[in-house]
matplotlib code that plots the C-alpha trace (Angstrom):
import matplotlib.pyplot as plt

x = [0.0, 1.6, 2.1, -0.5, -3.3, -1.7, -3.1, -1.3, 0.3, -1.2, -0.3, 1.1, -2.0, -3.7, -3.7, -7.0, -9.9, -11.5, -15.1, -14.7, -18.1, -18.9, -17.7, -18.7, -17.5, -19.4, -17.6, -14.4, -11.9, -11.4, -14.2, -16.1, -13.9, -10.6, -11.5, -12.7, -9.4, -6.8, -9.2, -9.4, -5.7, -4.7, -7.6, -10.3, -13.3, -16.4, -17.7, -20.6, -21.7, -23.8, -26.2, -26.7, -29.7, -32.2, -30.1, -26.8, -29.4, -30.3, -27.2, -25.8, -28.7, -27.5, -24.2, -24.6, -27.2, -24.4, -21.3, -21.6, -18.4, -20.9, -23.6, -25.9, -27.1, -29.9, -31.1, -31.5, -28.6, -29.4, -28.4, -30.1, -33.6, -33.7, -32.7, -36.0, -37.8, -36.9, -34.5, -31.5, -30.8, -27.1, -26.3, -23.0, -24.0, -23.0, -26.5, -27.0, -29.2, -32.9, -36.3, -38.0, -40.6, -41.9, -42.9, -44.8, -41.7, -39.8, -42.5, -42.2, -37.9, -38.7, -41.3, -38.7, -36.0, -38.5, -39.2, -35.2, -35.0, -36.8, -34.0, -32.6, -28.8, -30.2, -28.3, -29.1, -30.6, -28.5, -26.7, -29.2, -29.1, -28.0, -25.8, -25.5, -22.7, -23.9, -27.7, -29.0, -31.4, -34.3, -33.5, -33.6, -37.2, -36.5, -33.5, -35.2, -38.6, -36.0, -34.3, -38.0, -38.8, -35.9, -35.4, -39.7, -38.4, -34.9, -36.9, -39.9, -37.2, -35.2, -31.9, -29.3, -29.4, -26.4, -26.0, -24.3, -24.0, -21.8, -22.2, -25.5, -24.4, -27.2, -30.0, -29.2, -28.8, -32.3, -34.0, -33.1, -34.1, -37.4, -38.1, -36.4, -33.3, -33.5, -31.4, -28.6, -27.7, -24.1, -22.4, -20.6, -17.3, -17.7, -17.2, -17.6, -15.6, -14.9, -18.0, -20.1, -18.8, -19.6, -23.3, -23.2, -21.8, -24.2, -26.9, -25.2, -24.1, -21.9, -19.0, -17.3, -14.2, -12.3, -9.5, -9.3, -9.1, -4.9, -5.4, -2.4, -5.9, -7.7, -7.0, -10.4, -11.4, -8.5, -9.5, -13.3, -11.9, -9.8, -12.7, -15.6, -15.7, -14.0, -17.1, -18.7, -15.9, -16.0, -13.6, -14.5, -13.5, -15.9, -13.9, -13.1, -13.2, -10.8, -8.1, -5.7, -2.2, 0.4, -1.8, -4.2, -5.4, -4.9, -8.1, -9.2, -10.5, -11.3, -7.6, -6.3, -8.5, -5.3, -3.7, -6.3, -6.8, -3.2, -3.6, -6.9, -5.2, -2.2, -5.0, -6.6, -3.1, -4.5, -3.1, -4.1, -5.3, -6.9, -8.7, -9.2, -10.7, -13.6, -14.0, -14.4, -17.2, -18.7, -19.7, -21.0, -23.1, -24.4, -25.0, -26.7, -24.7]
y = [0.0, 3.2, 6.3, 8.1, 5.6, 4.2, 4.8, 7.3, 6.8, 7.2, 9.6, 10.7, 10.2, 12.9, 13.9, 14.3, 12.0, 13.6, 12.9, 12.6, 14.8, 13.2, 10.3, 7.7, 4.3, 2.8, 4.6, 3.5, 0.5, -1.8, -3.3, -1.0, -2.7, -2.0, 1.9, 2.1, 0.7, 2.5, 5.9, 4.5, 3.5, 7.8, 9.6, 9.3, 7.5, 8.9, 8.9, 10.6, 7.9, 10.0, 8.6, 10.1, 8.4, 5.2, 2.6, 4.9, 6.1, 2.8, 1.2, 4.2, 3.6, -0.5, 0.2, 2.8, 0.3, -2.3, 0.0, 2.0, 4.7, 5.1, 7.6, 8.0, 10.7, 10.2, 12.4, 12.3, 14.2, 17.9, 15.7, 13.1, 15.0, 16.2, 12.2, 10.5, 13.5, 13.9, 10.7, 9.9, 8.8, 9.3, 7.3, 9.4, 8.9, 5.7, 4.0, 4.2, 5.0, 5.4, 6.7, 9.4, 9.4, 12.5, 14.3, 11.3, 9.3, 12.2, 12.3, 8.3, 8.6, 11.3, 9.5, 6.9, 9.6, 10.5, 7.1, 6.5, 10.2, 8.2, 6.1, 6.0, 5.2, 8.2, 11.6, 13.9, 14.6, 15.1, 15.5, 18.0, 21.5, 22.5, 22.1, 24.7, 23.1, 19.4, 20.4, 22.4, 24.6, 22.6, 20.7, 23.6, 23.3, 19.8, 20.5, 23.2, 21.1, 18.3, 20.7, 22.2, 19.0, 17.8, 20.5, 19.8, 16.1, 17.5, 20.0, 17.4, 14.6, 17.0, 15.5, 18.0, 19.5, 18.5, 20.9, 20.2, 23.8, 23.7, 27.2, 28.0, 29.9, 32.3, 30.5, 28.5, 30.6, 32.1, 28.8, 28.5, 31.5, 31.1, 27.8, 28.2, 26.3, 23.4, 24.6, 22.2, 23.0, 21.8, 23.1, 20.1, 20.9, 24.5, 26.3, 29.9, 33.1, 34.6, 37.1, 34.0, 32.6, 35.5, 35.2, 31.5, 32.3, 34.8, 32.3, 29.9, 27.4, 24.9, 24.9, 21.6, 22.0, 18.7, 18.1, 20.7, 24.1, 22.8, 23.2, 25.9, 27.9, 27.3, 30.8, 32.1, 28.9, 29.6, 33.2, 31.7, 29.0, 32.2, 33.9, 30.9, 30.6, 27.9, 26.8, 26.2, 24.4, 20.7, 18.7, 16.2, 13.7, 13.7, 10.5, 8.8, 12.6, 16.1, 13.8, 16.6, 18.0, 16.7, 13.9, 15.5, 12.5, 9.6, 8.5, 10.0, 8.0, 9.0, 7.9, 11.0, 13.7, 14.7, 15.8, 18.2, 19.2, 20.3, 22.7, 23.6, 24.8, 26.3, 28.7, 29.6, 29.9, 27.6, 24.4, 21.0, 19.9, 22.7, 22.5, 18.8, 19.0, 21.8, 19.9, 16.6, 18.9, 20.7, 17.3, 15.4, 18.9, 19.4, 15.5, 14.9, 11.8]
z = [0.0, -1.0, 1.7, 0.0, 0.6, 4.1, 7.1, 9.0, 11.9, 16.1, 17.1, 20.6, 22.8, 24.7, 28.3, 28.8, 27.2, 24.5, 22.2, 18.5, 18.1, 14.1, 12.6, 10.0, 11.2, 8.2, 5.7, 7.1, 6.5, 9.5, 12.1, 14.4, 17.5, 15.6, 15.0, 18.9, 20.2, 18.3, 19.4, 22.8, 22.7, 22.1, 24.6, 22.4, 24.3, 22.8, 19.5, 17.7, 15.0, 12.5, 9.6, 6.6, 5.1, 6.2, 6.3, 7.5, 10.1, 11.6, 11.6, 14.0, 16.4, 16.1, 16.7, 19.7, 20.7, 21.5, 22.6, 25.2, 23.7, 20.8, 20.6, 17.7, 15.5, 12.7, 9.7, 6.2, 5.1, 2.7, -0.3, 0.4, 1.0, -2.9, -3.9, -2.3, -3.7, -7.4, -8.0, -8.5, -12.2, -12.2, -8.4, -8.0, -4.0, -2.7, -2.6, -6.7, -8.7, -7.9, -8.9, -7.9, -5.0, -4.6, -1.4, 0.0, 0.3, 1.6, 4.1, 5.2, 5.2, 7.8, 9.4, 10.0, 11.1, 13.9, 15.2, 15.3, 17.0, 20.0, 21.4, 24.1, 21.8, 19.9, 21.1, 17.9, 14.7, 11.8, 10.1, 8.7, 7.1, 3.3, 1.2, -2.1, -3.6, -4.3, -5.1, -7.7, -7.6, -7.9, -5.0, -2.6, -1.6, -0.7, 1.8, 3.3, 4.0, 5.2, 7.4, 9.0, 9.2, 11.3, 13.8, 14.6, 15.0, 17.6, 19.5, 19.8, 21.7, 23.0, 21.0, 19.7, 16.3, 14.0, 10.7, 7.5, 6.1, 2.6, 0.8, 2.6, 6.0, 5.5, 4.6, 7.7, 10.0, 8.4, 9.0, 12.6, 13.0, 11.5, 12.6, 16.7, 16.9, 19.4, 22.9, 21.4, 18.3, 16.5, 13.4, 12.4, 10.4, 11.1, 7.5, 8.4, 9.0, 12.4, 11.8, 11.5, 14.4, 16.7, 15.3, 16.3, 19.7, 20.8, 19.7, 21.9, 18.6, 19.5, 16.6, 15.7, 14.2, 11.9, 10.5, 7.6, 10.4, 9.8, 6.0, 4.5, 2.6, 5.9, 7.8, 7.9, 10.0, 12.5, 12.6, 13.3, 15.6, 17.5, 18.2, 19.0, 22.8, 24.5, 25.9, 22.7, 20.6, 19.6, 17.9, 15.2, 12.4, 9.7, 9.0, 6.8, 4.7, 6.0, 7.2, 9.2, 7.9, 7.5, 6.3, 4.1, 1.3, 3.4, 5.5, 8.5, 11.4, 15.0, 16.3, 14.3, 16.6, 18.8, 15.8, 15.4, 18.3, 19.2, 16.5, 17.8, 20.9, 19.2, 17.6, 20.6, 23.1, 25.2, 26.5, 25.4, 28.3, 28.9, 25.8, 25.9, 29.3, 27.8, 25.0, 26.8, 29.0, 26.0, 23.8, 26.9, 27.4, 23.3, 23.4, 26.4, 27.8]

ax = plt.figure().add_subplot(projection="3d")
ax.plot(x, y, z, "-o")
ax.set_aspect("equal")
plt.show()
């Protein structure tokens, strides 16, 4: 296997016990157990197991179901929303191709995202929001009825409210607005500027940061991540995908969080213990475990 594809290496483990706040374990290589111990084995004892669709939904409520360092969070993803509505003749998302089912099955996907939002395993809904950059116009006004419909379903539980927001920061933000964000709301992969994040933090939005805030292009995140309060900062995989520097390329899983977080608290002068400790405090607090 060549460097580029390898896995990269543990790296030095961390202090203080930390929560990977969004991961995929389904997307990634290995078994479940493996990923767990090689994140256990560096300070990472918590992770936030998020579905993306039906099936990624269920098997995240399955899996938290059985291990107690797992939590789960359940949606049907902004680009998944426009697929059940209007079809998906080209399948360049990993479930294929697939017809178009119009609002009514729109309506049963999220009837099912509302029974899994029930659970005890069950910590959040999402990852929900929108995303501008994968769906054309025309499938706006199905993210956006997804996205009503799934902060009805978080406040309605009382789970916390994960966002995907790609290219869409304002409509967002309009949307929780409108609609009253749940009291625990989470910007997973945080993507906006520091003028954003002072809107988030007087909302009291907690922002996750991952793997590309250590990206060379990446400085209006640090700026953000510089100003966010301490108290409302995450950390997060989004594995297998935004795999840190210096190993941008090569798959991301949750044993790599301490390599972002060190250069989360290189941004914010703090130490990492320090940092660890609130972020260790600030998940268990968003999540509810």
């Amino acid at each position: 296997m060549s460097s580029k594809s390898a896995p990269p290496p543990l790296p030095e483990p961390l202090g203080v016990a930390v929560a990977d706040s969004h991961t995929h374990l389904d997307m990634q290589e290995g078994t479940v157990e493996e990923a767990l111990a090689r994140a256990a084995a560096v300070g990472v004892t918590t992770v936030v197991q998020v579905g993306c669709d039906i099936k990624g939904s269920r098997w995240a409520a399955e899996t938290a179901a059985a291990r107690r360092e797992v939590h789960a969070a359940v949606a049907l993803h902004p680009n998944e929303a426009p697929r059940i509505v209007l079809g998906d003749p080209e399948g360049w998302s990993r479930q294929g191709a697939r017809d178009a089912g119009g609002d009514a099955a729109l309506d049963d996907a999220l009837a099912e995202i509302d029974r899994l939002a029930a659970l005890d395993e069950v910590k959040a809904v999402g990852e929900t929001g929108l995303d501008h950059f994968r769906t054309g116009p025309e499938g706006i006004a199905a993210q956006e009825r997804s996205f009503r419909a799934h902060i009805e379903i978080a406040k309605r539980h009382d789970r916390a409210l994960v966002i995907h927001d790609r290219d869409a920061h304002a409509d967002v933000l309009r949307i929780l607005a409108e609609e009253g964000a749940p009291e625990r709301t989470v910007f997973h992969c945080y993507s906006g500027d520091a003028e954003m994040a002072e809107v988030c933090a007087a909302a009291g939005y907690f922002m996750s940061f991952a793997g590309n805030v250590t990206f060379k292009n990446a400085q209006p995140l640090r700026d953000a991540l510089a100003v966010a309060p301490a108290e409302l900062v995450l950390v997060e995989t989004d594995a297998p995908f935004l795999t840190p520097a210096p190993y941008r390329g090569r798959p991301n899983a949750p044993y790599l969080i301490p390599v972002t977080l060190r250069a989360m608290a290189a941004v914010k002068g703090m130490d990492e213990d320090a940092l660890a400790g609130a972020i260790a405090a600030n998940t268990a607090r968003a999540f509810g475990y």
